[in-house]
Backbone atoms as SQL, in Angstrom:
CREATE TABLE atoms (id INTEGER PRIMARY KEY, chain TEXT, resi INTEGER, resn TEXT, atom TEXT, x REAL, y REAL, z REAL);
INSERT INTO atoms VALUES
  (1, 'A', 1, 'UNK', 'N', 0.838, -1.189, 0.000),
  (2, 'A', 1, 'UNK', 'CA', 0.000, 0.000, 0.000),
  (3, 'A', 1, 'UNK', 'C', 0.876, 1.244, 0.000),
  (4, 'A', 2, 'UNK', 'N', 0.224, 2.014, -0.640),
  (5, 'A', 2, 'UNK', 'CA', 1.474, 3.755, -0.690),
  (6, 'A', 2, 'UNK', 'C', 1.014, 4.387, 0.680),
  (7, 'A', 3, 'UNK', 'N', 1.439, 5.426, 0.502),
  (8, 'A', 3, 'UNK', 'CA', 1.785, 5.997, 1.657),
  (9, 'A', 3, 'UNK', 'C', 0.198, 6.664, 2.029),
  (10, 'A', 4, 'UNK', 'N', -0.706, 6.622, 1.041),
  (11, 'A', 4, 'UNK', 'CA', -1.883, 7.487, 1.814),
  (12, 'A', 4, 'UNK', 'C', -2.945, 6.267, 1.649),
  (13, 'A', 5, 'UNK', 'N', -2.814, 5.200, 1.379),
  (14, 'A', 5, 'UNK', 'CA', -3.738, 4.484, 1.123),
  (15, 'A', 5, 'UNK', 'C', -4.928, 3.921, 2.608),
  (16, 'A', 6, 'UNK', 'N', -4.078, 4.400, 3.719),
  (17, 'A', 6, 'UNK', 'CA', -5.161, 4.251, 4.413),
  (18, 'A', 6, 'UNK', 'C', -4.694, 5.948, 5.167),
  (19, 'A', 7, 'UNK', 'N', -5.816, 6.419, 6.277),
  (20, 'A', 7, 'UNK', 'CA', -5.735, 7.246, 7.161),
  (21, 'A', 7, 'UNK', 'C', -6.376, 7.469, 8.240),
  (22, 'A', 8, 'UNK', 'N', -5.687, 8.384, 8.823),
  (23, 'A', 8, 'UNK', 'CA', -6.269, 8.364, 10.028),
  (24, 'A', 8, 'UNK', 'C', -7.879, 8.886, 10.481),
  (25, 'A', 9, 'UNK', 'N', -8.685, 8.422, 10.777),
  (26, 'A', 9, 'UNK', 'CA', -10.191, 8.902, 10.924),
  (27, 'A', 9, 'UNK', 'C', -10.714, 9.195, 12.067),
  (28, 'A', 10, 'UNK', 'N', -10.772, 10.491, 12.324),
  (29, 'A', 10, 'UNK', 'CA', -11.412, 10.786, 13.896),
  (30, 'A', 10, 'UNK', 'C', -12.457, 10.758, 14.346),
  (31, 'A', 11, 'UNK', 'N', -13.291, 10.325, 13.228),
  (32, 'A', 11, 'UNK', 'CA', -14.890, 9.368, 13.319),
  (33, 'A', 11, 'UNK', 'C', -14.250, 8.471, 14.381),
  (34, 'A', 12, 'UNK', 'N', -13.814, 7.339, 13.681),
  (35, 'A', 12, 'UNK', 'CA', -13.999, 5.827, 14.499),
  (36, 'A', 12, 'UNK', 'C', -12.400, 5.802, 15.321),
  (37, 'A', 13, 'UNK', 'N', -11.693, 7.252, 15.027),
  (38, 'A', 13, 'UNK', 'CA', -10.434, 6.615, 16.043),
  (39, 'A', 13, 'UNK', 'C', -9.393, 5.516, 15.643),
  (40, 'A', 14, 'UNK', 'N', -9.425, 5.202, 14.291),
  (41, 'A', 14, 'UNK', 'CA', -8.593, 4.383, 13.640),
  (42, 'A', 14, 'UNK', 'C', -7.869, 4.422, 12.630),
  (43, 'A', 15, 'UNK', 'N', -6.869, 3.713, 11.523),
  (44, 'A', 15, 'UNK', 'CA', -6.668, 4.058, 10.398),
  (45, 'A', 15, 'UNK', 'C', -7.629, 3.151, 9.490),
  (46, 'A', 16, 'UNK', 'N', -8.555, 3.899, 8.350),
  (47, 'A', 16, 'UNK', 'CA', -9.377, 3.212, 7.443),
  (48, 'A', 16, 'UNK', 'C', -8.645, 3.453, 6.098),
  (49, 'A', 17, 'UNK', 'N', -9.515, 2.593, 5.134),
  (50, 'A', 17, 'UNK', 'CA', -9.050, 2.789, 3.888),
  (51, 'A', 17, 'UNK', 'C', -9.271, 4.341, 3.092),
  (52, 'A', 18, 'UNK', 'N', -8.308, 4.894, 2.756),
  (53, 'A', 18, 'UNK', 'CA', -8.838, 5.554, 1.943),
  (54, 'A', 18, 'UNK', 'C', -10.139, 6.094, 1.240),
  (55, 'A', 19, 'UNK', 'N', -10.551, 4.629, 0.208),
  (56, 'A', 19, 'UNK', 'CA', -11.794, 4.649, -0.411),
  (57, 'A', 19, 'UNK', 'C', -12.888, 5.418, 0.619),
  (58, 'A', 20, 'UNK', 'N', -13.106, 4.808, 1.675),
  (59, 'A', 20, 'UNK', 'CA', -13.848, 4.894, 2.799),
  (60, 'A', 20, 'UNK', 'C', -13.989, 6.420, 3.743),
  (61, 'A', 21, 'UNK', 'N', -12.541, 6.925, 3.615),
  (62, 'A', 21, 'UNK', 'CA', -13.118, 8.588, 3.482),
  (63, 'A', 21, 'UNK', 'C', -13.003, 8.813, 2.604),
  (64, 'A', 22, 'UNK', 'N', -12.791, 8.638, 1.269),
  (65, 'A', 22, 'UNK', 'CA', -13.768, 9.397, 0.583),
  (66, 'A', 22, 'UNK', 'C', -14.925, 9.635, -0.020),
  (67, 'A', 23, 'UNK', 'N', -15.453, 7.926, 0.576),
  (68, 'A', 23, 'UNK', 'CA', -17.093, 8.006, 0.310),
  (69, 'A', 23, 'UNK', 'C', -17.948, 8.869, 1.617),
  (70, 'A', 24, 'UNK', 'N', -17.261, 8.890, 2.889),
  (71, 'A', 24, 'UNK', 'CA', -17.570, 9.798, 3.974),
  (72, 'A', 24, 'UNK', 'C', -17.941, 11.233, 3.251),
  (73, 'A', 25, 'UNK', 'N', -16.635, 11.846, 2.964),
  (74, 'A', 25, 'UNK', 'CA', -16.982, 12.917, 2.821),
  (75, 'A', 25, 'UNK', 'C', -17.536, 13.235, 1.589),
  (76, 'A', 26, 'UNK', 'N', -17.820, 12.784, 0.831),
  (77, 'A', 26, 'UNK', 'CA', -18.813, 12.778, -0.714),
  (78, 'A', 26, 'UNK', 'C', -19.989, 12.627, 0.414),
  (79, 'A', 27, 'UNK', 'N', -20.142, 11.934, 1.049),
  (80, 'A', 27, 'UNK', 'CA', -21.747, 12.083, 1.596),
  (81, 'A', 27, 'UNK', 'C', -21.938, 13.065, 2.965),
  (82, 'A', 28, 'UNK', 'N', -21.287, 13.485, 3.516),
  (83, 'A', 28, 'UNK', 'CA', -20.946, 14.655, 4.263),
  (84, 'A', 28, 'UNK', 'C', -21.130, 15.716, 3.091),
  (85, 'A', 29, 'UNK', 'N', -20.716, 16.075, 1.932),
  (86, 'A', 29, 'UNK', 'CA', -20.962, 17.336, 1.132),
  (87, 'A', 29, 'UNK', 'C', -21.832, 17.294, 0.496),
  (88, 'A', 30, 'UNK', 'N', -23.062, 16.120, 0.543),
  (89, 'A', 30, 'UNK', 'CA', -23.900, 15.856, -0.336),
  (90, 'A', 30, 'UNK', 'C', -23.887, 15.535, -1.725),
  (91, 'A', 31, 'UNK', 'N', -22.693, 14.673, -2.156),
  (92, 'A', 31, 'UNK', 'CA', -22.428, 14.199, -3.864),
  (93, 'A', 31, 'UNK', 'C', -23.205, 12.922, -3.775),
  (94, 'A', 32, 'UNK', 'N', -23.200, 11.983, -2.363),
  (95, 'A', 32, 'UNK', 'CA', -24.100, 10.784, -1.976),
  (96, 'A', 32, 'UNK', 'C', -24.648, 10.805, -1.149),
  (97, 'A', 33, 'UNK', 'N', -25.563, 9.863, -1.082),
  (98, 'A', 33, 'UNK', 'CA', -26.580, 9.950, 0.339),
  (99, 'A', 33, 'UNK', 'C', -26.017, 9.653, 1.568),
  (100, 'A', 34, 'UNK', 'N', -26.505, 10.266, 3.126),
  (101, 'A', 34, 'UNK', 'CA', -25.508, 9.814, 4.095),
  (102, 'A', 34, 'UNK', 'C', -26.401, 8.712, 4.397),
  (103, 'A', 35, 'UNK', 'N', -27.372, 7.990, 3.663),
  (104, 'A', 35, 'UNK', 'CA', -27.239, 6.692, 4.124),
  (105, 'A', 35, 'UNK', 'C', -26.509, 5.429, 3.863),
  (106, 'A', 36, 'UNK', 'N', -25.547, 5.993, 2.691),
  (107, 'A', 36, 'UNK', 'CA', -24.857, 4.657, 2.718),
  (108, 'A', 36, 'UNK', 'C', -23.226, 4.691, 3.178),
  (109, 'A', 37, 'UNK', 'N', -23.304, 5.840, 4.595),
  (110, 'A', 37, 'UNK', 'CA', -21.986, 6.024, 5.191),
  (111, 'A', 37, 'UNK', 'C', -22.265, 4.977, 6.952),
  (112, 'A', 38, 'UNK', 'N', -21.514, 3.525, 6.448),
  (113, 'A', 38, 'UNK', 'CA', -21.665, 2.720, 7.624),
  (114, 'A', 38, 'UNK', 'C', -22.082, 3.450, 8.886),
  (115, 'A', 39, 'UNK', 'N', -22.653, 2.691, 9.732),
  (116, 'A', 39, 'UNK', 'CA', -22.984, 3.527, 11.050),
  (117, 'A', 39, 'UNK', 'C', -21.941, 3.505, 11.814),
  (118, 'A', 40, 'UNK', 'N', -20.907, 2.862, 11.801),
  (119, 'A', 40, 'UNK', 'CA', -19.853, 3.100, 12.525),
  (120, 'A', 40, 'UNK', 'C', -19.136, 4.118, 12.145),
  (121, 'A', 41, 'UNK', 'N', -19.337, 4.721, 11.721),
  (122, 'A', 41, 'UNK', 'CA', -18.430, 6.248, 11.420),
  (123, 'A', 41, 'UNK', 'C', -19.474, 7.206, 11.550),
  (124, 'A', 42, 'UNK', 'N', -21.176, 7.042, 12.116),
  (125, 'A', 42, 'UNK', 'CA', -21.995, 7.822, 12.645),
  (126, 'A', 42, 'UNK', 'C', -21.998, 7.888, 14.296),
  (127, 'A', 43, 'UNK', 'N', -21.357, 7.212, 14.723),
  (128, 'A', 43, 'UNK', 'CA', -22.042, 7.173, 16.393),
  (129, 'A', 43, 'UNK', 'C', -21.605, 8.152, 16.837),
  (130, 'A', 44, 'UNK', 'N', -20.517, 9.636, 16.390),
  (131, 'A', 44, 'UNK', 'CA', -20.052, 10.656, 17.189),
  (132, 'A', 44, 'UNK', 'C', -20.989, 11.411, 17.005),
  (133, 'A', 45, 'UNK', 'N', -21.757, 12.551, 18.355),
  (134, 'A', 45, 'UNK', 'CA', -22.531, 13.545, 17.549),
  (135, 'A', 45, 'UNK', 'C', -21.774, 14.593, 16.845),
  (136, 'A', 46, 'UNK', 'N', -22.473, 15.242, 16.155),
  (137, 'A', 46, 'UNK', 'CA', -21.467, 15.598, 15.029),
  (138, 'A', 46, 'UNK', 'C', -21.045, 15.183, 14.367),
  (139, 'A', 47, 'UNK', 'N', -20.707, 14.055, 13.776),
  (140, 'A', 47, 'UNK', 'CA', -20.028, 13.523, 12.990),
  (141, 'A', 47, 'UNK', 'C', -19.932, 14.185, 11.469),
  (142, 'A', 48, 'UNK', 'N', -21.126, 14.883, 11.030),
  (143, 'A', 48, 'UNK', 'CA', -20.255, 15.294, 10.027),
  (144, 'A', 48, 'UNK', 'C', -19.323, 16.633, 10.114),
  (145, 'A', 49, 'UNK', 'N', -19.989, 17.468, 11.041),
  (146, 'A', 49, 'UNK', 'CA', -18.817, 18.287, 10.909),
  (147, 'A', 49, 'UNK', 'C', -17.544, 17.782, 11.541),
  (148, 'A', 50, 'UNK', 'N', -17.314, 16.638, 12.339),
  (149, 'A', 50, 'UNK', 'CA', -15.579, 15.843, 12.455),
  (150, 'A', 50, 'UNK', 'C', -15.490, 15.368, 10.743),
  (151, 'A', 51, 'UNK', 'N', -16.180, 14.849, 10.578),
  (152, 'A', 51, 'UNK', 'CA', -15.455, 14.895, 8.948),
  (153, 'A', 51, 'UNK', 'C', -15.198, 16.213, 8.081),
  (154, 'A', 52, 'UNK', 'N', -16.007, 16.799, 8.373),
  (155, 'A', 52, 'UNK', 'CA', -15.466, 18.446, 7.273),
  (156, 'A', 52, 'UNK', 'C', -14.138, 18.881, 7.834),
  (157, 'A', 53, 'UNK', 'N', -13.762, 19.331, 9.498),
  (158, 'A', 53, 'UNK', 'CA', -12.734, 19.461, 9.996),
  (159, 'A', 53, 'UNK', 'C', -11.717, 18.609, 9.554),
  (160, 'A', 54, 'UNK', 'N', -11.832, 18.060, 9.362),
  (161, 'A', 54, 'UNK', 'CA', -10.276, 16.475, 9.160),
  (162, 'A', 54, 'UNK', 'C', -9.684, 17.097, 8.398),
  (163, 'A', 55, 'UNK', 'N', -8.002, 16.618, 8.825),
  (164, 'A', 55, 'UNK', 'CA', -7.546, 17.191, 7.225),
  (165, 'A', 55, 'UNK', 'C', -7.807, 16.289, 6.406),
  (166, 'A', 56, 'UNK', 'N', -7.949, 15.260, 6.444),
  (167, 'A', 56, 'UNK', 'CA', -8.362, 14.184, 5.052),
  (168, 'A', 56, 'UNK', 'C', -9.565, 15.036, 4.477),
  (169, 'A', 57, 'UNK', 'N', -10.489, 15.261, 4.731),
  (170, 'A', 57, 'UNK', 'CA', -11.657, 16.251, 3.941),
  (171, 'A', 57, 'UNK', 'C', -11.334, 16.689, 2.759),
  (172, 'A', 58, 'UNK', 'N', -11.979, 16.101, 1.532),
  (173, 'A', 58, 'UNK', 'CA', -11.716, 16.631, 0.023),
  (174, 'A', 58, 'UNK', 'C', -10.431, 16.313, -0.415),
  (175, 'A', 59, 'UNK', 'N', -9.869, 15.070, 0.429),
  (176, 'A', 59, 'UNK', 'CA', -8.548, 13.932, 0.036),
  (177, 'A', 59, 'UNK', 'C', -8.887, 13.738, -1.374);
């Protein structure tokens, strides 16, 4: 894997794949629906604005 292929996510507190924020934040900015952003990267309140803050945001 290269060097950005996964990162760090302050949703769930872990490193995820890539792909995976960037289907977050496509559905955080409204390009997809936020229903098909797993619920485990929903349980923070707020959660989307911790995803707009991130620096991964618009990775």
């Amino acid at each position: 894997m290269g060097e950005h292929d996964r990162v760090m996510c302050p949703l769930v507190e872990e490193m995820i794949e890539n792909i995976d924020c960037i289907e977050n934040s496509d559905a955080v900015d409204g390009l997809i629906k936020k229903s098909s952003v797993p619920d485990r990267f929903k349980g923070k309140p707020e959660w989307e604005n911790i995803c707009r803050e991130c620096q991964w945001h618009n990775y």
